[in-house]
C-alpha positions in Angstrom: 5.3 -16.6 72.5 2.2 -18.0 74.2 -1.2 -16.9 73.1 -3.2 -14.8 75.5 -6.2 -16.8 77.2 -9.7 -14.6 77.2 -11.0 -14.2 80.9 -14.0 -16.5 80.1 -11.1 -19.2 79.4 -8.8 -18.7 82.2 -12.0 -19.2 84.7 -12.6 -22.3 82.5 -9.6 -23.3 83.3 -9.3 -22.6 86.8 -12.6 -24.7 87.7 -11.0 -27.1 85.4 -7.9 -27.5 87.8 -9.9 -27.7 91.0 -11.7 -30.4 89.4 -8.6 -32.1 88.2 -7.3 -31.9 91.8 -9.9 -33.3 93.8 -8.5 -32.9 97.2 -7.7 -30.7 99.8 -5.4 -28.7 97.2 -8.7 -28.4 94.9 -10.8 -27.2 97.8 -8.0 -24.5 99.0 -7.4 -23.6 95.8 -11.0 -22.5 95.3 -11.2 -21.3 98.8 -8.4 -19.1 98.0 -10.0 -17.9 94.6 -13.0 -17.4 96.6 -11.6 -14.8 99.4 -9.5 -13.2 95.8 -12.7 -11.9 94.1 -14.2 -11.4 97.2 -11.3 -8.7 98.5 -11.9 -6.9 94.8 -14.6 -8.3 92.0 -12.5 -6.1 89.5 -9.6 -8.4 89.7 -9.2 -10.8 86.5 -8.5 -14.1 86.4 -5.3 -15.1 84.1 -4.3 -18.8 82.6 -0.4 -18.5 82.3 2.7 -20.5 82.3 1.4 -23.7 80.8 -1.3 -24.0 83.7 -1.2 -21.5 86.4 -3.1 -19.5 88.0 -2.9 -15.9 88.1 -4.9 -13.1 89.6 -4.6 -10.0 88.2 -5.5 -5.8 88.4 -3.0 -3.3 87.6 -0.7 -6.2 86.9 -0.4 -9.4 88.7 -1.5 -9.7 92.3 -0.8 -13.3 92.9 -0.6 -16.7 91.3 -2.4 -19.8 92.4 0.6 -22.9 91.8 -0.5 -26.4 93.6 2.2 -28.8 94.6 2.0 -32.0 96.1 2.1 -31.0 99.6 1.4 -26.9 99.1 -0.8 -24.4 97.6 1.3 -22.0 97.2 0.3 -17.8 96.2 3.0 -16.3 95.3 2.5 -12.6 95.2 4.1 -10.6 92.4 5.1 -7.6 94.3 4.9 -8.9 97.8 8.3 -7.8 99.2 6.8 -4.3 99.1 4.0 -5.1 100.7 3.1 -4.6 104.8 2.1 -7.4 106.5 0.5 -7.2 109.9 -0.9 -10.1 110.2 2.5 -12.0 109.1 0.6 -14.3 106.3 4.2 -14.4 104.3 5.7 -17.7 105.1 7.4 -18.3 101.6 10.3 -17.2 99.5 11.1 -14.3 101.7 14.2 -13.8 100.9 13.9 -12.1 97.3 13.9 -8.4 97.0 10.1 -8.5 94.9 8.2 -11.6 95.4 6.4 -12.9 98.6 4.4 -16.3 99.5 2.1 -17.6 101.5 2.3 -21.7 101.4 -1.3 -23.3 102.5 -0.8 -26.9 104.4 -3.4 -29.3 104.4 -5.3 -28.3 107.3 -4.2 -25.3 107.5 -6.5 -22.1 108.6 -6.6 -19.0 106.0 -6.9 -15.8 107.9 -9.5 -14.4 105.1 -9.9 -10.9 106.7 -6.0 -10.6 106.7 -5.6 -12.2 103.2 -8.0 -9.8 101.3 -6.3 -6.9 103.2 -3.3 -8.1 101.7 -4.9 -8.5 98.5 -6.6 -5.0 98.2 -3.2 -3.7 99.2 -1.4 -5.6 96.3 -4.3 -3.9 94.1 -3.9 -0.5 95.4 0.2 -0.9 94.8 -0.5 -2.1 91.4 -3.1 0.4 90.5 -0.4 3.5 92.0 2.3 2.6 89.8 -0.2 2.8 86.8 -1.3 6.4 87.7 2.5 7.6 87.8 3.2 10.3 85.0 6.0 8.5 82.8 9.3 10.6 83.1 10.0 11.9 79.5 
């Protein structure tokens, strides 16, 4: 069983990556991490997986994985989700999880992305307020 990573750790961590990358992948990844606790400071910042990632607030919102030619959020619960603005471009055929899969050069639609975010919080944060049947 892996060993949960304090918050102060994971963010370690995270920098650490973006350093590590030192490309365009770095710089999207922390642009990414940026709009994230932008769209809700509450959310917390996870290290799972061997090295990923993961945004979390009510459970997990999204992770943060970086490929050779992607970066790559893949939201948890992103199937139930409503998107407007069509940011899903990734693993849309599974019943729960959604992506969105950032190109070099790519533009992020931040005012869409934290909508989707806080709406990935709010679905989160409703399942955790549900009475448990008995």
């Amino acid at each position: 069983m892996e060993k949960p990573v304090s918050a102060e750790s994971a963010s370690a961590s995270i920098d650490e990556k973006i350093r590590e990358l030192g490309d365009w992948r770095g710089k999207t990844l922390a642009k990414v991490r940026d709009i994230i606790r932008e769209a809700d400071p509450e959310i917390v910042e996870e290290w799972k997986w061997m090295g990923t990632p993961v945004w979390s607030r009510g459970g997990i919102i999204c992770t943060g994985e970086t490929y050779k030619n992607v970066v790559k959020m893949t939201f948890a619960k992103g199937a139930a989700l409503e998107d407007p603005s069509g940011l899903f471009n990734s693993s849309l055929e599974g019943n729960t999880r959604r992506a969105i899969d950032v190109h070099e050069g790519d533009a992020i639609d931040e005012a869409a992305l934290k909508d989707l975010i806080r709406a990935a919080v709010a679905l989160n944060l409703m399942g955790k307020s549900k009475p448990k049947p008995r």
